[in-house]
PATI-621758 format. One record per residue (C-alpha): residue number from 1; residue in one letter; chain; x, y, z. Coordinates in nm, 3 decimals. Layout:
ATOM    i  aa  ch       c1       c2       c3
ATOM  NUM   A   A        X        Y        Z
...
REM end
This chain:
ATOM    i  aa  ch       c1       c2       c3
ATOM    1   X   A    7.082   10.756   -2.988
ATOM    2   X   A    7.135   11.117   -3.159
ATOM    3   X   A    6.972   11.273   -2.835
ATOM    4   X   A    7.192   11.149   -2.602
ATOM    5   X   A    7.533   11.067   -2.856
ATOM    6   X   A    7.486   11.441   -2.873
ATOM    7   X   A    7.382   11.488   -2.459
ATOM    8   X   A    7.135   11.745   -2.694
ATOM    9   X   A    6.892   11.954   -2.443
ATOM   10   X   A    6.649   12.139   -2.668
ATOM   11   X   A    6.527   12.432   -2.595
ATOM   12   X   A    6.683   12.425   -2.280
ATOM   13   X   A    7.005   12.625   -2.201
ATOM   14   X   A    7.278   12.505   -1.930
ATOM   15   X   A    7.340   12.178   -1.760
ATOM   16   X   A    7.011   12.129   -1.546
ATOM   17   X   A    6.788   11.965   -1.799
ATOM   18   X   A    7.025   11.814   -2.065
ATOM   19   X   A    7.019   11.466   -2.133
ATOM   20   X   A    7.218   11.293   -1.881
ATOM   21   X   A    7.000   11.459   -1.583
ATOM   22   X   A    6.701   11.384   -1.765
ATOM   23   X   A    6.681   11.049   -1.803
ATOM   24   X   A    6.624   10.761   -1.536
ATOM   25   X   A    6.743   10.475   -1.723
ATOM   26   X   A    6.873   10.346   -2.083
ATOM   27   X   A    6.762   10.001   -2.258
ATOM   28   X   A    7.006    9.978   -2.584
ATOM   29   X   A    7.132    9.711   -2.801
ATOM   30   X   A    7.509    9.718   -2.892
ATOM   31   X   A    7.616    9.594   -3.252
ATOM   32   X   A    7.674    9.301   -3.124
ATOM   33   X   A    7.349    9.231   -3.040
ATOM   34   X   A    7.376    9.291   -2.656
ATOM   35   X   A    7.140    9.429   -2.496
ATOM   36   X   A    7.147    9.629   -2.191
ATOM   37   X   A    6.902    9.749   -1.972
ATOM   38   X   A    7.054    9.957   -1.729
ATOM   39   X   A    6.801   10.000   -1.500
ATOM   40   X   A    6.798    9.590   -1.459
ATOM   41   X   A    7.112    9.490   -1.179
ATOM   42   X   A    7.087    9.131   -1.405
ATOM   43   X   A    7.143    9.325   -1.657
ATOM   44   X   A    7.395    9.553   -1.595
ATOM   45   X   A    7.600    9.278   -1.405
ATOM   46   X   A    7.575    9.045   -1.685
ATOM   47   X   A    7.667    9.347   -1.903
ATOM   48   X   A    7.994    9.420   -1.725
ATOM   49   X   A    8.086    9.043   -1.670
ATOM   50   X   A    8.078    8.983   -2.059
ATOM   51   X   A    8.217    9.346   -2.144
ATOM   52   X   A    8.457    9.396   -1.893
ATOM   53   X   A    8.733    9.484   -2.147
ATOM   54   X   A    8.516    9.723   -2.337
ATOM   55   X   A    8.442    9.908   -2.008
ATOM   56   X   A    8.782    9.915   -1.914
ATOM   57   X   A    8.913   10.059   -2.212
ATOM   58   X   A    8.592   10.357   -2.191
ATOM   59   X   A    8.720   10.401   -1.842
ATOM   60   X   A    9.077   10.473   -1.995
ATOM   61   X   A    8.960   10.718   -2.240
ATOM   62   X   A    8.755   10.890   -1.943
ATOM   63   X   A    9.080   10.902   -1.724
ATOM   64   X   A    9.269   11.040   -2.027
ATOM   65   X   A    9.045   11.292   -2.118
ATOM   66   X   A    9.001   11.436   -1.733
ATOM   67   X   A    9.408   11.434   -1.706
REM end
């Protein structure tokens, strides 16, 4: 969680090969106890059907940040 939490890169300088171009795919486990595979569809669509509000509100935050 600390690598990507902190999108930390290493030894590696710039944007190329930090964590969010490195990776293919995420399996996690929210507090809640849901887990998420994100490389499943099942998965993710069950994901956003029983945490649409959580997404919503991350979306939010994303749209407030880039305005």
């Amino acid at each position: 969680g600390g690598i990507v939490a902190n999108n930390a890169s290493g030894m590696c300088c710039g944007t190329a090969q930090n964590t969010y171009h490195t990776l293919a795919g995420l399996r996690l486990v929210l507090a809640d106890g849901t887990r998420l595979d994100s490389e499943d569809p099942a998965s993710v669509a069950a994901f956003e059907s029983s945490h649409a509000e959580l997404l919503e509100a991350l979306a939010r935050l994303g749209r407030e940040t880039r305005a």
